[in-house]
C-alpha positions as a Python dict, from the first residue, in 0.01 Angstrom:
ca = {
    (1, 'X'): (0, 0, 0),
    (2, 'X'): (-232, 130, 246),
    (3, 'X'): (-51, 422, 391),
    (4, 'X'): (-60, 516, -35),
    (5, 'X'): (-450, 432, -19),
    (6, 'X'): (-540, 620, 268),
    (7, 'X'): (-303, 933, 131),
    (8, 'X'): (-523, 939, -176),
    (9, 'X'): (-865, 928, 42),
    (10, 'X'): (-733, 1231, 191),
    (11, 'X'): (-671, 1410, -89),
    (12, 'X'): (-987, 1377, -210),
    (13, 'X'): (-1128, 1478, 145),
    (14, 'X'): (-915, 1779, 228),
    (15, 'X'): (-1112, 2018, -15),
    (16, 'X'): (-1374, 1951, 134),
    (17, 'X'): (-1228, 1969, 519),
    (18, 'X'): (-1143, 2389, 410),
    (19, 'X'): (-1519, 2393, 359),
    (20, 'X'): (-1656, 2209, 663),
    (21, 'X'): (-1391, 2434, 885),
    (22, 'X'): (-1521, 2798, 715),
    (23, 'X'): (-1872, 2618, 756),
    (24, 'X'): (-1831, 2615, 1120),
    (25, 'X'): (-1654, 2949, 1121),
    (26, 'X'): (-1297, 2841, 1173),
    (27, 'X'): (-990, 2976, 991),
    (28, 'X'): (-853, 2672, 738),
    (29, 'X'): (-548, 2920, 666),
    (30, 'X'): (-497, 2936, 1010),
    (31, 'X'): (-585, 2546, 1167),
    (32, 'X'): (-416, 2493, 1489),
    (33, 'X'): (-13, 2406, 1459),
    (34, 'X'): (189, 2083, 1336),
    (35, 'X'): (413, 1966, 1606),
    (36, 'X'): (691, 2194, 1513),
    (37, 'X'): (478, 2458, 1610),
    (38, 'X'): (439, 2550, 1303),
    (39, 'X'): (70, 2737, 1191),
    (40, 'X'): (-89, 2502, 946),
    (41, 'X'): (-207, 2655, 660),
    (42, 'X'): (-475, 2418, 455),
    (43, 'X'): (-525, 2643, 201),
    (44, 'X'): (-146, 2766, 115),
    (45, 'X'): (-80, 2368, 108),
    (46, 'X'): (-338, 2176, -61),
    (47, 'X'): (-472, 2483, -290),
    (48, 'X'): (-217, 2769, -398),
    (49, 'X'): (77, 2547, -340),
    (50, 'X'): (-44, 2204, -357),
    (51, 'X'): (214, 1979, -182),
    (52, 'X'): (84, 1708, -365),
    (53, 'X'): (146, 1884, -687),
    (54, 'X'): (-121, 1882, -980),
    (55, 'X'): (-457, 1835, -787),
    (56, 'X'): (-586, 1646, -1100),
    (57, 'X'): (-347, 1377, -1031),
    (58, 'X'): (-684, 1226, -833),
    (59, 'X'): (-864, 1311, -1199),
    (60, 'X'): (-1100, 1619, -1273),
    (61, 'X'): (-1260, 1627, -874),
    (62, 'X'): (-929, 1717, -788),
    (63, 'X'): (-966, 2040, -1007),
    (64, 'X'): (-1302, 2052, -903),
    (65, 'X'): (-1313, 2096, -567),
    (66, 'X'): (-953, 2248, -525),
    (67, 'X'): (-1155, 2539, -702),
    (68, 'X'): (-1488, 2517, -494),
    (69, 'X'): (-1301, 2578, -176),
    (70, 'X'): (-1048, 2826, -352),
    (71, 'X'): (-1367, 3006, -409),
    (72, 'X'): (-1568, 2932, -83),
    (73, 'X'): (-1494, 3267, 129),
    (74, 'X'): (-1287, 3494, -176),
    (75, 'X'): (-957, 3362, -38),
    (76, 'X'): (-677, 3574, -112),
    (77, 'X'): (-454, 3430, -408),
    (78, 'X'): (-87, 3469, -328),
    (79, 'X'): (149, 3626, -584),
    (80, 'X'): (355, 3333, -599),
    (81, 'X'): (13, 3070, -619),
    (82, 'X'): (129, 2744, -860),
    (83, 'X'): (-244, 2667, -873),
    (84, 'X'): (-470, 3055, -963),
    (85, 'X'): (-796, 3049, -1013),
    (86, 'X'): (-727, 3098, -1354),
    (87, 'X'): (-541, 2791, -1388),
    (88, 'X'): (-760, 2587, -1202),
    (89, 'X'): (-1072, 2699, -1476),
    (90, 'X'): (-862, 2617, -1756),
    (91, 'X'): (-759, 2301, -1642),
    (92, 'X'): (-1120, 2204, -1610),
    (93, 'X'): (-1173, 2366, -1926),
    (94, 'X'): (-950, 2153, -2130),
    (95, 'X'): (-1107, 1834, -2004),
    (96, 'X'): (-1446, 1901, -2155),
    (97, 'X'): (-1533, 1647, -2407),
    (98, 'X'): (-1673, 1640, -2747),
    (99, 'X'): (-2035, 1664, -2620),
    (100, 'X'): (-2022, 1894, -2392),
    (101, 'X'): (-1971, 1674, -2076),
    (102, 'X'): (-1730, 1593, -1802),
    (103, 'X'): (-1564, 1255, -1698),
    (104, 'X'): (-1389, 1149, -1384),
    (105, 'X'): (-1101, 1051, -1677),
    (106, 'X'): (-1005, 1139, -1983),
    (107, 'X'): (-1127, 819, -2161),
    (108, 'X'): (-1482, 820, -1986),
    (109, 'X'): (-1776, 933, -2116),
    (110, 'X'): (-1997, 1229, -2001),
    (111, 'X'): (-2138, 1166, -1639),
    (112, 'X'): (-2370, 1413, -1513),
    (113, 'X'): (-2272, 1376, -1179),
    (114, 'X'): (-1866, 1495, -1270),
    (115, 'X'): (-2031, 1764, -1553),
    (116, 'X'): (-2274, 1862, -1263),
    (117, 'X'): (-1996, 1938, -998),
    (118, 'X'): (-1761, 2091, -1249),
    (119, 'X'): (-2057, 2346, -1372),
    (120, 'X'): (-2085, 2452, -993),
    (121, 'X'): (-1752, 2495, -982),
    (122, 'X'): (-1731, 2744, -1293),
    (123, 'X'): (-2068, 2906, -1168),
    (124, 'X'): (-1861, 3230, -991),
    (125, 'X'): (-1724, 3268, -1351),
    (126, 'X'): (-2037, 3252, -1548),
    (127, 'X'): (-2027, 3669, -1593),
    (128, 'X'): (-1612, 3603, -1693),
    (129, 'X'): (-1545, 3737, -2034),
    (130, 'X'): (-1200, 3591, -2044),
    (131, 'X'): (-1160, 3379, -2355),
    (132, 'X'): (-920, 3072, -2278),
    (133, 'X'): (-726, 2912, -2565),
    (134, 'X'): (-576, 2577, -2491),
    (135, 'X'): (-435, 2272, -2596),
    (136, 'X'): (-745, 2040, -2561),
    (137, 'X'): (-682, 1733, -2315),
    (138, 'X'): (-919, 1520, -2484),
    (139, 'X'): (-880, 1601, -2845),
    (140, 'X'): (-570, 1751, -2862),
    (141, 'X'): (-671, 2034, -3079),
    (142, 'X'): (-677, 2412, -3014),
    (143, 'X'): (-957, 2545, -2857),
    (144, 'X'): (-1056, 2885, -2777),
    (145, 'X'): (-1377, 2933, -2491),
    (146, 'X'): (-1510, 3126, -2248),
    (147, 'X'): (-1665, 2981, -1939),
    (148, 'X'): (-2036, 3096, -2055),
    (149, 'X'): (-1964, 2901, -2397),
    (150, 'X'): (-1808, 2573, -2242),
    (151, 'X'): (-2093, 2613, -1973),
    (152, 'X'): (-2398, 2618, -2250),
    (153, 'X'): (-2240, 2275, -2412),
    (154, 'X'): (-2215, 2126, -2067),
    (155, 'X'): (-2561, 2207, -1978),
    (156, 'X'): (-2702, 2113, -2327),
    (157, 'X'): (-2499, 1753, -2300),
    (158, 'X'): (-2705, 1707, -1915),
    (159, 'X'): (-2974, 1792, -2101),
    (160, 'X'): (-2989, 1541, -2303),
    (161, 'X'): (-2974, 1228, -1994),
    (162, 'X'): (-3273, 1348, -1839),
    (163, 'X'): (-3581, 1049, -1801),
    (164, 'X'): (-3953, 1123, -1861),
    (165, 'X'): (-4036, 1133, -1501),
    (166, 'X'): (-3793, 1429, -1436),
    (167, 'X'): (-3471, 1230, -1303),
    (168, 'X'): (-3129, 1211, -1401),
    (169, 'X'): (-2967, 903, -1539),
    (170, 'X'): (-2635, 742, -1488),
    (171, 'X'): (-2498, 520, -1769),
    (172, 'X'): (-2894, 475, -1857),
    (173, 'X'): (-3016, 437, -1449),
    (174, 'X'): (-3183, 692, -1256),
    (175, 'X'): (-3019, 778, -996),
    (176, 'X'): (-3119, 1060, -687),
    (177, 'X'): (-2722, 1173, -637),
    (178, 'X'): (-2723, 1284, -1041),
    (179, 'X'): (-3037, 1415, -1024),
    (180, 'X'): (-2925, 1644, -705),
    (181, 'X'): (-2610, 1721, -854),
    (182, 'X'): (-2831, 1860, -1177),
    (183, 'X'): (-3013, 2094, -932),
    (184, 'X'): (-2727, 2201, -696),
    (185, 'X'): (-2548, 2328, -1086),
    (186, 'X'): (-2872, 2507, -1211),
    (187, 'X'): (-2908, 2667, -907),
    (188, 'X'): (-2558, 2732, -883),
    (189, 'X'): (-2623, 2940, -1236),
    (190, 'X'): (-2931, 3103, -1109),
    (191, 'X'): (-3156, 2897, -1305),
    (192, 'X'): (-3421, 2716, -1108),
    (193, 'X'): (-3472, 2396, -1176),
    (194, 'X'): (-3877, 2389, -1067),
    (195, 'X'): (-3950, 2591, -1350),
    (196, 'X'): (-3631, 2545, -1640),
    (197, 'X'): (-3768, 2468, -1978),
    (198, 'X'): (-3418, 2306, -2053),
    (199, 'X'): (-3488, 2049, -1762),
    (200, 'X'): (-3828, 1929, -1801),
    (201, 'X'): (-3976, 1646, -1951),
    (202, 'X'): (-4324, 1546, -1978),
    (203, 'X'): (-4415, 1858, -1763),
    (204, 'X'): (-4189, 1666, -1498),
    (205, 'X'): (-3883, 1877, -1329),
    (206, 'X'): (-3564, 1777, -1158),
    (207, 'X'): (-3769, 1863, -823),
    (208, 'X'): (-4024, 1598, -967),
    (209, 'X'): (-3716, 1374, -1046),
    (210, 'X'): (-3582, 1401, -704),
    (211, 'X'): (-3901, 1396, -514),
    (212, 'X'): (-3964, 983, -691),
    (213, 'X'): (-3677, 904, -482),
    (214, 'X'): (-3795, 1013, -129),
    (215, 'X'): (-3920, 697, 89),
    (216, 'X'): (-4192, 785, 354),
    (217, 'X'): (-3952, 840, 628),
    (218, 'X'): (-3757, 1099, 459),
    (219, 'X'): (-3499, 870, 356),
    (220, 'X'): (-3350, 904, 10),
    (221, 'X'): (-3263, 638, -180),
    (222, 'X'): (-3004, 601, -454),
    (223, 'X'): (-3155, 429, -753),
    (224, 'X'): (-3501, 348, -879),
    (225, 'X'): (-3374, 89, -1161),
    (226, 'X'): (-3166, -209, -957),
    (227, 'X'): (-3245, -515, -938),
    (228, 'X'): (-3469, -467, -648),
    (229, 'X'): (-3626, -200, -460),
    (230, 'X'): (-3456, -23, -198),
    (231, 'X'): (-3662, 41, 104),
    (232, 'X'): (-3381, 231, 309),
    (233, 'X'): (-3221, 528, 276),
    (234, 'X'): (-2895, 610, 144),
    (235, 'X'): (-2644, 878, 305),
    (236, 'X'): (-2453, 1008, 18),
    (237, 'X'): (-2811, 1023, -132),
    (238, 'X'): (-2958, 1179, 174),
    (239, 'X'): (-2689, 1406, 227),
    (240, 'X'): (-2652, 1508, -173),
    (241, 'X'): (-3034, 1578, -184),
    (242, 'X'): (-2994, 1837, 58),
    (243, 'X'): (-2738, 1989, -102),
    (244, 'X'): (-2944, 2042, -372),
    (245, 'X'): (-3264, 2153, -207),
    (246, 'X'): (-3038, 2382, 8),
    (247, 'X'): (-2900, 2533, -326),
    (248, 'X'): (-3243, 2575, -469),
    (249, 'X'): (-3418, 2724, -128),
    (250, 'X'): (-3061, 3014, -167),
    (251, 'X'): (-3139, 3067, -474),
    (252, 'X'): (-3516, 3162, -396),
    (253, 'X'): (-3443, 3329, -98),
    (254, 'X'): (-3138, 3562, -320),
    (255, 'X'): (-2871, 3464, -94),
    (256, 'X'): (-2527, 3313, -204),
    (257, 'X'): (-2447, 2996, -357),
    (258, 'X'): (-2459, 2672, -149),
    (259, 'X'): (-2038, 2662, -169),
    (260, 'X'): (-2024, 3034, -117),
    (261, 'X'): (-1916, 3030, 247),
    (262, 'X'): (-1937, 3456, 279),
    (263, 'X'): (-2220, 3418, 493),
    (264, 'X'): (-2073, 3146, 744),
    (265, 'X'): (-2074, 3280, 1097),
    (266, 'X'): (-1667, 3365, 1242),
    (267, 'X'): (-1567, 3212, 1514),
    (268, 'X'): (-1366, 3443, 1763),
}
């Protein structure tokens, strides 16, 4: 139905609402009132006590970006939080496939786009020496890993679906979003993807990647393999690239990561 369709557009947009309201120094925990009266709490609802139940129910973004908002300003966990941090890690931690990468699904292959996003999301937890053992989504088979490990085989798999000229690919197409999300995760690790041995090919970088997509007005576009050339620029594109040369220009500078919303002006 479409009341159902637009529900699920929501939920994959409300993660990302927290961030855009800390962003512009408001209070998500604290957003107005419902016509009750009632103080509407985004975070309590859609995070610690998702009223939608498991966030992964919109597949592994759900996880995702329940986690990158959970993490955005340190917000307080309640005691009585159905969705911790610590379950939110290990349910992206049991999704991992047998290469190393991240799908939307269980039954898709790697895409560095998803793998990209969920590495940003672990990125606070790289210095974690918790060791998880689970039940493995995927395989079904015990598996024991810390965050640094799964990290290494996630990076290693992104690795691998870099072209010559420095971009990312997507199901064998390059592609400026994939090649962003590469950056905004290396960044997010502290590792800068100008200069990472990992991420160069040909003596060409991710920056040298991304920069093959930029169109002499500024414009980004999204793909340099379809059937015909793009001359205009795309908005997720645009708006991903930035993203990603934020993240990189943060991590030069030594400030926070690009989803760590600490250093977000407050609103009074």
């Amino acid at each position: 139905s479409s009341s159902s369709a637009a529900s699920d557009v929501y939920k994959r947009q409300v993660y990302r609402i927290i961030l855009t309201i800390e962003a512009c120094g408001g209070d998500p925990t604290a957003f107005g009132t419902d016509p009750e009266g009632h103080s509407i709490d985004l975070v309590k609802d859609f995070i610690w006590n998702s009223i939608w139940g498991d966030p992964g129910d919109q597949g592994i973004n759900g996880y995702i970006w329940a986690l990158i908002a959970a993490d955005s300003r340190g917000l307080e966990e309640p005691e009585d939080a159905q969705w911790t941090r610590e379950k939110l890690v290990q349910a992206l931690l049991e999704r991992q496939l047998a290469d190393g990468g991240f799908g939307l699904a269980l039954t898709d292959k790697a895409d560095v786009d998803l793998t990209s996003m969920t590495l940003t999301a672990l990125a606070p937890y790289q210095e974690d020496e918790k060791s998880y053992t689970f039940t493995s989504a995927v395989t079904e088979e015990e598996v024991t890993t810390t965050v640094a490990e799964a990290a290494a085989k996630a990076f290693s798999c992104i690795a691998d679906m870099q072209a010559e000229d420095g971009s990312m690919l997507t199901y064998g197409e390059r592609t400026s979003e994939s090649t962003s999300w590469a950056m905004l995760a290396l960044a997010s690790w502290g590792r800068d993807p100008e200069t990472d041995a990992d991420f160069t090919r040909e003596g060409h970088t991710l920056a040298d990647g991304l920069a093959g997509f930029v169109l002499p007005d500024g414009g980004i576009v999204h793909s340099l393999d379809g059937e015909d050339a793009e001359t205009e620029g795309n908005t997720m594109a645009g708006y991903q690239a930035a993203y990603a040369l934020e993240a990189v220009c943060r991590l030069k500078e030594g400030q926070c990561r690009l989803f760590d919303l600490s250093d977000a002006p407050t609103v009074l």
